[in-house]
N, C-alpha and C positions, 0 to 999 in steps of 0.2 A: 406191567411194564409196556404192553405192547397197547396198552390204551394210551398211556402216557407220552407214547411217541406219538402213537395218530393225535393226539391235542396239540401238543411239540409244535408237528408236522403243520397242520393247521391253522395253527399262529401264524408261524413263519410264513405260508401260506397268504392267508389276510392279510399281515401288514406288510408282505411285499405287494398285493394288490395295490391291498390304499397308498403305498409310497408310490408306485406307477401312478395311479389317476390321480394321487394331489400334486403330479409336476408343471409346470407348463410348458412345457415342451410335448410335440406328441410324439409318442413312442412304440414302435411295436420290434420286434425281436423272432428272428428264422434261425433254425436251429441247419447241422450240415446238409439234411437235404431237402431245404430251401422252405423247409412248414413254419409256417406264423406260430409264435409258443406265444405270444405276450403281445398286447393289444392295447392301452391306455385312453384315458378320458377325452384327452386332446385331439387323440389321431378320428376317436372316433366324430368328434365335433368338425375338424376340417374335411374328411371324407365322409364322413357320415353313416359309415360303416360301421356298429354295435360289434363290441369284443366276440357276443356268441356266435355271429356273424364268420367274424376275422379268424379266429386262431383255430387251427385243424385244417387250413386252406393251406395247401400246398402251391407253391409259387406266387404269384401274383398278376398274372395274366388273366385278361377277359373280365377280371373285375375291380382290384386296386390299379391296375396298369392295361393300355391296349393292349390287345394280343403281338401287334408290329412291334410294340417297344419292350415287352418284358422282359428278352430275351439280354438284351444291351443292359435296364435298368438292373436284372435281379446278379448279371455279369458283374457288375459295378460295387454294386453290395457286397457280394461274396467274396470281392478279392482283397476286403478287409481283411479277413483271415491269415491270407499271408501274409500282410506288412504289420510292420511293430510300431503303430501309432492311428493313429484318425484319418480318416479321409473327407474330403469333403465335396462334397455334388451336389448338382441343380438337375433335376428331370422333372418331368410332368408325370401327376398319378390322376387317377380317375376319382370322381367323385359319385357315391351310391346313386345319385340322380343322374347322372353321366357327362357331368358337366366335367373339364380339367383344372387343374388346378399347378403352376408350378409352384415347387417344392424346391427349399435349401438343406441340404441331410447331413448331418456329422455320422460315419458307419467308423464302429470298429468292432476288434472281435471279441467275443466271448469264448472265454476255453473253462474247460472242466477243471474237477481236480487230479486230472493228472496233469495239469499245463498246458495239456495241449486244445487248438482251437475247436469249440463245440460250435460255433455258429455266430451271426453277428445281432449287434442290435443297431440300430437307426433312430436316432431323435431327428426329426424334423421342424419345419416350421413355414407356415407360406414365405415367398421370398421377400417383399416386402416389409415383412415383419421384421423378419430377420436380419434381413439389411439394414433395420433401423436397428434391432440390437445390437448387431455389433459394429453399427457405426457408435453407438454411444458408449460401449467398450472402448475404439478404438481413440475415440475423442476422452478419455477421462485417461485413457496409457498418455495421449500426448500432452495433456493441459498438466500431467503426476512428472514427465518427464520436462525435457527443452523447449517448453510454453514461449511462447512472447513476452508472458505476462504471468506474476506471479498468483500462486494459489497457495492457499490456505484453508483446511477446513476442520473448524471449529464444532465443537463435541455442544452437547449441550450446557456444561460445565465451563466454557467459555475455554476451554485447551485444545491446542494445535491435535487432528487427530492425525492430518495429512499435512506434509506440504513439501512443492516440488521446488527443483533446481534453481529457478530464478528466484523465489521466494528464500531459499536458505542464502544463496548469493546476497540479496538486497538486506538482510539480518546480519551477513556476515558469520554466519555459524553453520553448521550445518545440520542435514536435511532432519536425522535424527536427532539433534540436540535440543531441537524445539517441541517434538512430541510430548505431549501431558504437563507440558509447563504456564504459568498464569501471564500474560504478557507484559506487564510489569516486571519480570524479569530481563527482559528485553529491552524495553521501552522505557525510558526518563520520563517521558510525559507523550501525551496522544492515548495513552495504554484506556484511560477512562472516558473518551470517546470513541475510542473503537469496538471498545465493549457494550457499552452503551445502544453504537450500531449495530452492533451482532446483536443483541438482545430486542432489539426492536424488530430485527428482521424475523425472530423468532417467534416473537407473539403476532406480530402483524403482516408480515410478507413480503416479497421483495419490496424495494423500494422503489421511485417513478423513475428516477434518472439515477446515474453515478453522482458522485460526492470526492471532494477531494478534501486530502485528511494532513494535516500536518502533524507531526513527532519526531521524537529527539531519541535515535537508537544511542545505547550503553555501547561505548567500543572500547579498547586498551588506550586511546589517546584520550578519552572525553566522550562529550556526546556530539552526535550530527545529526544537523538538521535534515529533514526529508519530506518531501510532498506524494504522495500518494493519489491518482486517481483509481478509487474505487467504486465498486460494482458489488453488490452481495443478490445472493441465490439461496433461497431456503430449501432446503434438501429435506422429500418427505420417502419415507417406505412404498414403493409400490403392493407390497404383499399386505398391509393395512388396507379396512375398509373404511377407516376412520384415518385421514392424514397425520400420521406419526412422525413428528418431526426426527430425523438424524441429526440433523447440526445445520450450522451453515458457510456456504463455500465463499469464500474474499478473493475478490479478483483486483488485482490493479497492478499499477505501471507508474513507473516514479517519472514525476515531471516535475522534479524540483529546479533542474537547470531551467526549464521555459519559466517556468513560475520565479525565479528570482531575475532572471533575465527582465521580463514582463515588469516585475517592482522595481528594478535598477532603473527603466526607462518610465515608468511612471513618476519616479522618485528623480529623475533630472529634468524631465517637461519641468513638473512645479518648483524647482528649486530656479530655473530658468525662467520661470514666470518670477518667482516672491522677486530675482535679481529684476527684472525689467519694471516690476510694480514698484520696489524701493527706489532704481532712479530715476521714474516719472517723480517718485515723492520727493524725493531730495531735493529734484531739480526746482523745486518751489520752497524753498527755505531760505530764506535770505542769513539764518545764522549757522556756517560751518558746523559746529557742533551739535544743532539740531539734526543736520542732514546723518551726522555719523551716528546718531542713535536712532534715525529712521530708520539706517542701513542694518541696524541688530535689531530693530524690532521688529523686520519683516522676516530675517533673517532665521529668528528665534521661531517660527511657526511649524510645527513638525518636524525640528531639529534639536531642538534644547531645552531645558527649562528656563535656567539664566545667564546672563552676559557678561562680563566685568569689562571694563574698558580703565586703562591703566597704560598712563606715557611717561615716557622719560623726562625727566628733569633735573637743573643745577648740571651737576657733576657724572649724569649721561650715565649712571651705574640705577640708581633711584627711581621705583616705579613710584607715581601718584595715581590713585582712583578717581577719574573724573567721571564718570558716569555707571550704571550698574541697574539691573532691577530690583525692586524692593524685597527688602531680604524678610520683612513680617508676611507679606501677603504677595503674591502674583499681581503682575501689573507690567507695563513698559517700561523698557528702559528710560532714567532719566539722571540729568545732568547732577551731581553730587553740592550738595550748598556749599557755598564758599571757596568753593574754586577747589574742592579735595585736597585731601593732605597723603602723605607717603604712607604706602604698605611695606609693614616691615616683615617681608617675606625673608623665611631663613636660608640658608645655600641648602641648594639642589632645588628649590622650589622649582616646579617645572616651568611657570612664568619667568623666570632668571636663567633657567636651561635656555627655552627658548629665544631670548636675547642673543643669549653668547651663539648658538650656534645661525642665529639668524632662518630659523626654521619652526616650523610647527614639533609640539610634543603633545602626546599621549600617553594618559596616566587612569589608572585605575584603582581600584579598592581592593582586589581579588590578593594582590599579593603581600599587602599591607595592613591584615588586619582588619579591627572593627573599622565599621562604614563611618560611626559617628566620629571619635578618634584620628582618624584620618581628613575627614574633612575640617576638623577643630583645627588641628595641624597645619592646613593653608591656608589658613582662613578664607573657608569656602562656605557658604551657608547652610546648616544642619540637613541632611538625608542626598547631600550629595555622593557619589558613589563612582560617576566617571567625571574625566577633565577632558578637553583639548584646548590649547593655548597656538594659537597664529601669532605670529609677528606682522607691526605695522611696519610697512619699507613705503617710500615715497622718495621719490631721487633723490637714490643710492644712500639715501639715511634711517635711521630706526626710530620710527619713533615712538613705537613704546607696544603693547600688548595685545590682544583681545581675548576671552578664555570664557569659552560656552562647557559651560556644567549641566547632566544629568541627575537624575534619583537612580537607587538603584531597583527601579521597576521598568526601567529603560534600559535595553543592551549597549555597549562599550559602544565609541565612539570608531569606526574603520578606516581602512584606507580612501574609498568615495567620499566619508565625510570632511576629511582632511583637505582633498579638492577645492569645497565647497566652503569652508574655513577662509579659506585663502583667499577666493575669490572675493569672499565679502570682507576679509579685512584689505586688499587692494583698495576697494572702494572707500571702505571708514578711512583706513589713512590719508589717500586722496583730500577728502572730507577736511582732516584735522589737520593737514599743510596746508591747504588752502586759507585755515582761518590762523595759522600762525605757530602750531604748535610745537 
C-alpha cells in the first residue's frame, strides 16, 4: 500500500509539474513564509532563472527582486492572503543576467485543506504582453456586447456560435435565438451569399476590402430589405502549430437607408434625363401622336416593360387603343392600324377606376391569384404581373389613359413611380390635345 501511494504521490506530482510548464503564463508560487514552492517553464524563460535555481529560496531579494524593492514587492504579494479575490500589480523583478524587467501579476491566495490561507501564487507576464492580452479580452467583451457594429461568429458548420447585441437587434430576435441555427432560417434570400462569403473566408482568408451584402430578413409582417456593409475575419487557434481554423467573425453595419437614398437619387437624375431627352425628341415630330409615343418610349427605359395608350371616345365612358407595344416581341411603342378600336374593359378594370377617380391606380397579382389568369382578365399581355394606370388631363379634361405593365421578375410598381407616371402622361396628353384628340 505504502508503495502504491508513493506512485499515487508521484503522479500527482509529475502532472502538476507538466500542467505548470505547459501554461503560458509564468508562474511561481510562496508558501506563508515567503519560500518559492513552485517555479514554471515561462517564469524561468522571462527571468531566466531554472526551477532548481528558484524554489527553496526564501523571499526574493537580491536575486528575483533588488534588495531596495523586495520588501514593498513581496508586501504586495502576501496581502493576497487576506482578501477574497485577485489582486493585480505592476512591479519590476530582476533578470538572472541583471537586467529588469517590468511585470503585470494577477496574486491570489492559496489555502490548505483546512480553508485556511497556505500561501499565494502569482501568474505573471511582461507588461507589454499582457497589455495586449487583455486588451484583446477586453475588445472581444466590447465587440460580444454594445458594438457599433454588429458581430456574428460562425462555427465551421456555417452556425451562429456568437453574436452580440446589435447583431440580434438587426435579425430582430434575440441574442440566443440564433445560436446553432442555419441562416436560412433567418434570411429569405442573401442567406446563399453569405455563406458562400463565410466559406471563402475559410478556405482562403480574409478578404481585400469589405463587401456589401443585400437580403431579405423573415419578420411577422413579411420580409425586409436590408443592406449590410460587411467585413469578415477568419479566426485561427493560437495554441495550434498549424493554423486551425475556429470559424469566422462578420462584422457589418446596415446602410440600407444611404444605399436606397443613393438609388432613389440615381433613379430621379435619369428618369429627369429620359424626361428632357423625350422633349428634345418630341420637339421634332411634326405628327402629335408620334410625339406621345416618343414620350412612352423613352419613358419605358428602366421603368416598364410595356405601354398601352388608350383615350376616350363617342360617349366619354369608352376607352380606344391607339397605340401600344408589340404584344408578340419587345419593340417600341407604336400607333395601333386603323385608328384602334374600343377595349372592352369589364367594371373595376383599374384603367375605368382610374377615369372615374381622375387619378393613378395600382394593381397587382399578389392578391388575385394566378399571374396568367389575371392578366388574361385585363387584357393585359401574358406574364404580366403588376399594373399602373395615369390618367391623361389637358385643360381640365380627360382624355383617356396610359398603363405601363411589368413581369413578375420585376418588383410592384411604388409610390416614386406613380410620380414619374404622371409626369410623362402630362406630356403624352399635352401631345394628344395638341393634335385633337
Amino acid at each position: 500500500m505504502s508503495a502504491f501511494g508513493s506512485g499515487t504521490a508521484r503522479a500527482d506530482g509529475d502532472l502538476l509539474g507538466a500542467l505548470l510548464d505547459g501554461m503560458d503564463a509564468a508562474l511561481f508560487a510562496l508558501d506563508a513564509d515567503r519560500t518559492v514552492t513552485h517555479w514554471n517553464h515561462e517564469a524561468e524563460r522571462i527571468l531566466g532563472w531554472p526551477a532548481a535555481e528558484a524554489v527553496g529560496r526564501r523571499g526574493l531579494a537580491g536575486w528575483a527582486a533588488r534588495a531596495a524593492d523586495a520588501p514593498a514587492v513581496e508586501a504586495r504579494l502576501m496581502a493576497a492572503m487576506d482578501g477574497p479575490g485577485r489582486d493585480l500589480h505592476e512591479f519590476a523583478l530582476l533578470r538572472k543576467g541583471g537586467g529588469r524587467v517590468l511585470v503585470r501579476t494577477q496574486v491570489s491566495a492559496v489555502r490548505g485543506a483546512d480553508g485556511r490561507p497556505a500561501g499565494v501564487y502569482c501568474a505573471f507576464g511582461e507588461v507589454h504582453a499582457q497589455l495586449d492580452f487583455e486588451r484583446s479580452v477586453a475588445l472581444s467583451e466590447a465587440l460580444f456586447a454594445e458594438a457599433p457594429c454588429g458581430l456574428v461568429v460562425f462555427d465551421a458548420d456555417l452556425r451562429a456560435a456568437v453574436v452580440n447585441t446589435p447583431a440580434a437587434r438587426a435579425f430582430g430576435v434575440s441574442r440566443t435565438a440564433l445560436l446553432g441555427r442555419p441562416l436560412g432560417d433567418v434570411l429569405a434570400q442573401g442567406a446563399e451569399q453569405l455563406e458562400a462569403a463565410v466559406e471563402h473566408v475559410l478556405a482562403e482568408g480574409d478578404p481585400a476590402a469589405p463587401a456589401e451584402l443585400w437580403a431579405s430578413l423573415r419578420t411577422a409582417r413579411g420580409e425586409r430589405r436590408r443592406c449590410w456593409r460587411s467585413g469578415f475575419v477568419r479566426l485561427t487557434s493560437p495554441l495550434s502549430r498549424e493554423p486551425a481554423p475556429l470559424g469566422v467573425a462578420w462584422l457589418f453595419e446596415d446602410v440600407t437607408e444611404a444605399r436606397l437614398a443613393g438609388q432613389d437619387g440615381d433613379r430621379l437624375r435619369f428618369r429627369a434625363s429620359q424626361l428632357h431627352r423625350a422633349g428634345a425628341a418630341a420637339a421634332e415630330c411634326e405628327d402629335p401622336m408620334e410625339a406621345a409615343t416618343v414620350y412612352l418610349d423613352f419613358a419605358l427605359a428602366g421603368f416598364a416593360d410595356d405601354a398601352l395608350l388608350d383615350v376616350v371616345r363617342e360617349d366619354g365612358a369608352r376607352l380606344v387603343r391607339v397605340a401600344a407595344t408589340p404584344a408578340e416581341a419587345p419593340g417600341p411603342v407604336a400607333p395601333v392600324a386603323g385608328g384602334g378600336l374600343p377595349v372592352p374593359y369589364g367594371p373595376g378594370h383599374p384603367a375605368l377606376r382610374a377615369l372615374e377617380r381622375a387619378g393613378a391606380v395600382r394593381a397587382s397579382t399578389w392578391a388575385s391569384g394566378p399571374a396568367h389568369a389575371w392578366a388574361a382578365e385585363r387584357l393585359w399581355p401574358d406574364g404580366t404581373a403588376h399594373a399602373l394606370c395615369a390618367v391623361l388631363r389637358s385643360r381640365g379634361r380627360t382624355l383617356g389613359v396610359v398603363t405601363f405593365l411589368r413581369s413578375s421578375t420585376r418588383p410592384p410598381f411604388e409610390r416614386p413611380d406613380v410620380a414619374y407616371a404622371e409626369s410623362v402622361a402630362v406630356r403624352v396628353a399635352a401631345s394628344l390635345d395638341l393634335g385633337g384628340a
